[in-house]
N, C-alpha and C positions, 0 to 999 in steps of 0.2 A: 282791888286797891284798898286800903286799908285807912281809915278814918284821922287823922291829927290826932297826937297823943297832948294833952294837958288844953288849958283851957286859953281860947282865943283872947285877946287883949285887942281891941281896935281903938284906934285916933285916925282922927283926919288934920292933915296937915294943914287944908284952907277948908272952908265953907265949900260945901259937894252943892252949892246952887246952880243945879246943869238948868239951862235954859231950852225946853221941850221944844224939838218941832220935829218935824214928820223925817221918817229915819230916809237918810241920804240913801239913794240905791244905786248909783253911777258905778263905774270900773268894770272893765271885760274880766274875762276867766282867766287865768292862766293861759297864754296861746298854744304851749305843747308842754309835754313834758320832756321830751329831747332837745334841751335849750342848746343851742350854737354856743362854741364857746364865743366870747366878744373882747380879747385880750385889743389893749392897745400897740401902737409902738412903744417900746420902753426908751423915756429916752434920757431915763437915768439907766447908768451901768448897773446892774446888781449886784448884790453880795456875793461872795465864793461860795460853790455850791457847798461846800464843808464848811457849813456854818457851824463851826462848833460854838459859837460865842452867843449863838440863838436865844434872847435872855426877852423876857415876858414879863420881867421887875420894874411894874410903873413905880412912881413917888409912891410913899404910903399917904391918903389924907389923913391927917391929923383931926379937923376940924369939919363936921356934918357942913353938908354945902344948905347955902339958902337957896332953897326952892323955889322956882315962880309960882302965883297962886290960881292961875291962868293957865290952861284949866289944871282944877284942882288935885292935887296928889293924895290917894286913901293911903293912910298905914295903919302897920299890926303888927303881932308878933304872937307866937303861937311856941310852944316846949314840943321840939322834932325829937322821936326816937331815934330816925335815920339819920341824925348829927349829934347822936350818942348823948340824949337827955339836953343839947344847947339850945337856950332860948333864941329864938330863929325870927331876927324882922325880912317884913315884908313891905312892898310899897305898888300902889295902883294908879294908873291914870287911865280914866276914860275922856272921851273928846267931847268938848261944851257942843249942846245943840242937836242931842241927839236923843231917843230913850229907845226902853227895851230891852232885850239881852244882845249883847254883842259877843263875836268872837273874839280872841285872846290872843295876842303875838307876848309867849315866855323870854323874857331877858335872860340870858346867863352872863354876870359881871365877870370882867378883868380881875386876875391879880392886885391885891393892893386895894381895891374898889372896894363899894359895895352894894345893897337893894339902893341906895338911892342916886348915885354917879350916874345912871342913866339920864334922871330928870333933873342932875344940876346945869347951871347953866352952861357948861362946855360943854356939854353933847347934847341935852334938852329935848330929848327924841319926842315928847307928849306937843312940842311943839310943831315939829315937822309932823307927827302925826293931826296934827287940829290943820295945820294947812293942807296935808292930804284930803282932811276931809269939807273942810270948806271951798275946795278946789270940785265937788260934787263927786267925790270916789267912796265905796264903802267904808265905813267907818268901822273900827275894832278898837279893844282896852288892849294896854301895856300892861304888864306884871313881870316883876321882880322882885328875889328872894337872897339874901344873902347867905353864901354857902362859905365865905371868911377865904380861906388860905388851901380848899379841900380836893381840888382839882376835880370834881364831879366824877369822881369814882370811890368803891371801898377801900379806906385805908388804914392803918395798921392803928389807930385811935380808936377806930369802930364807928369814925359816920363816913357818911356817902350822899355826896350834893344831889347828885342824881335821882337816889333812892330817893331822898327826902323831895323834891320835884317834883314827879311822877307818882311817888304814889301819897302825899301828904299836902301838898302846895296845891297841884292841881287838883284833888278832889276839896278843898277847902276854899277856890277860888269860882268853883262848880255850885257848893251848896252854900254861900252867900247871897241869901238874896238882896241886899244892900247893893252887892257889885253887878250882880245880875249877870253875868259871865257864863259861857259854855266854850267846854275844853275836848268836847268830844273831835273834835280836828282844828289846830292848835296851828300858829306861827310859832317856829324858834328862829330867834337871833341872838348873837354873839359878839365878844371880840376878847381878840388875845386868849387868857385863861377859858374864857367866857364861848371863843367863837368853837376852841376844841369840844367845851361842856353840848353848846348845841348843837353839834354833828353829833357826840355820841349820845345826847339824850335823843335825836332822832333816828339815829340806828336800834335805839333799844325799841322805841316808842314803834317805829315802821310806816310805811304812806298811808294805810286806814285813819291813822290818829293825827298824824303829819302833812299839814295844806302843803308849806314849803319853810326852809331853812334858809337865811340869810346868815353871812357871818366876816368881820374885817380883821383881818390877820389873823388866823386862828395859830395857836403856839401847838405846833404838829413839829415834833424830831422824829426824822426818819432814820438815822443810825442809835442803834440800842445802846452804843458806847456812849453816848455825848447827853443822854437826859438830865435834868437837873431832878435831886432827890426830893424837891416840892413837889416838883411834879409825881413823880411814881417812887414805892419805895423799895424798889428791886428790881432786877432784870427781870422776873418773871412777872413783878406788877407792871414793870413795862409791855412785856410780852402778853398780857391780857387784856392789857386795856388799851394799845395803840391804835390808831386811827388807821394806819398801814394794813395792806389787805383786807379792811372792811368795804373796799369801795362797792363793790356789791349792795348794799344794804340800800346806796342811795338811787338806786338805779330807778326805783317810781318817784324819789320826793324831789320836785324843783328845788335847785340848790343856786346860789347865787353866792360868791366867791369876792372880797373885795380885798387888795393889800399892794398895797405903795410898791414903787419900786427899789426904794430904798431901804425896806421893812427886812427885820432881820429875818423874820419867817418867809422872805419873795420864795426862795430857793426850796425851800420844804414845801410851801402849799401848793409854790407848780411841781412841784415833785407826786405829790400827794393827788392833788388834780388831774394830770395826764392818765390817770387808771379809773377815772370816772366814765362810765359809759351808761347812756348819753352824756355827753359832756356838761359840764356848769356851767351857766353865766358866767364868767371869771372876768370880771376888770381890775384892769391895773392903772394906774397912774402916778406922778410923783409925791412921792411922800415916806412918811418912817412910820414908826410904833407912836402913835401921837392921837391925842386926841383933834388936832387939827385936822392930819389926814379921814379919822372917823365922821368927824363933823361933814366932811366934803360928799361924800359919802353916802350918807344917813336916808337925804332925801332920795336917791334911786334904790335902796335895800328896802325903805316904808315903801316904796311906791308897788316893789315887786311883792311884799309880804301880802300889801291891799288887793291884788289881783288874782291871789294864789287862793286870797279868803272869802272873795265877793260871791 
């Protein structure tokens, strides 16, 4: 893997004053890795299976969200080659109360989002993470990286979120000793744009480098006719980089499956999920493409990400 091209820029959003104590060791293992699926009753109707209206286009935000400073969010930004020379932010949270090197659960952001929508206040994952860990479960950092509008593959601009991830993010969030981070077997999590990005960075990555995969609707079309051109920019870019017939890949890494049943993607990721063997955690419950529904959510994906990494 290949070093960050141009020179690192870091800030910290609050004061990094972690408060040391003796590193939490709680949480079992992962109990298998042929996880049951755990679908609910659905007891909203879902979508037509021909969703063709399948649409992954949250709000754009306009305006940087304010951050809590609880515990506290590192940022930076680094010039990615693999985003074709764009200067590339980044954002970190590790959990107060802890030290040492911790493992790493990668964020891949939503459409429309970006490195920091994770730790605003609608979905605030570094929060559910700090109650994980004060609940006495193994502790791990957050990391996210903004990849813009790129769908985590090569496209016809010449970057690739992905590339830039894997071999740029992660070796720069590895030789940080300020973060103090190891990526050598990593947590991915996702959603929407984001939850696709982390299934296929963990199909490239494989279960050696891959504890487990979480992700909340991931935006998977399984008819080549109906993709939208942000996402792939040709049937053959679709035909390379779809999620469809890779199920194989995930067959060692625990994957855990979460989306509404009202979500435009219900109809594609159980589509897409029924060729998983062993099957995924898969729950469903009511909700849409929402950060509500993610928020609901959050705390059993951190909880399974912390058992997969302990």
């Amino acid at each position: 893997m290949s070093e960050p091209d141009g020179s690192l820029l870091r800030g910290v959003a609050s004061s990094r004053a972690l408060s040391r104590r003796t590193l939490l060791a709680g949480g079992a293992g992962i109990a298998a890795l042929g996880l049951a699926a755990c679908s609910s009753h659905d007891p909203v109707t879902p979508r037509d299976a021909a969703a063709v209206a399948a649409d992954d286009e949250l709000a754009i935000e306009t305006e940087p969200p304010e951050l809590p400073a609880d515990p506290p969010i590192i940022t930076g930004e680094f010039v990615s080659a693999k985003m074709a020379g764009r200067l590339t932010r980044w954002a970190v949270a590790r959990p107060n109360g802890v030290s040492g090197e911790l493992p790493v659960v990668i964020v891949a952001h939503a459409l429309n989002t970006h490195e920091k929508t994770i730790f605003s206040p609608g979905l605030d994952i570094q929060g559910v993470v700090q109650r994980h860990v004060d609940a006495g479960n193994t502790p791990f950092a957050v990391a996210c990286v903004d990849v813009d509008r790129n769908y985590f593959h090569l496209r016809t601009d010449g970057a690739d979120g992905a590339a830039m991830i894997i071999d740029e993010f992660m070796p720069m969030l590895d030789n940080d000793p300020d973060l103090d981070l190891r990526t050598d077997r990593i947590g991915l999590f996702g959603w929407s744009m984001g939850g696709y990005g982390a299934l296929r960075i963990g199909a490239i990555l494989g279960p050696r480098r891959v504890a487990a995969i979480a992700v909340g609707s991931p935006a998977l079309w399984a008819d080549p006719a109906q993709f939208p051109p942000r996402a792939f920019d040709s049937l053959a870019d679709y035909r390379a980089n779809s999620l469809f017939g890779q199920q194989p890949a995930f067959a060692n890494i625990p994957l855990m499956i979460s989306v509404g049943t009202s979500d435009q993607f219900y109809m594609y990721t159980r589509q897409w999920a029924a060729d998983l063997h062993p099957p995924a955690a898969f729950a469903t419950s009511p909700g849409g493409h929402t950060n509500r529904f993610w928020r609901s959510v959050l705390p059993d994906q951190v909880a399974f990400l912390g058992r997969a990494l302990a």
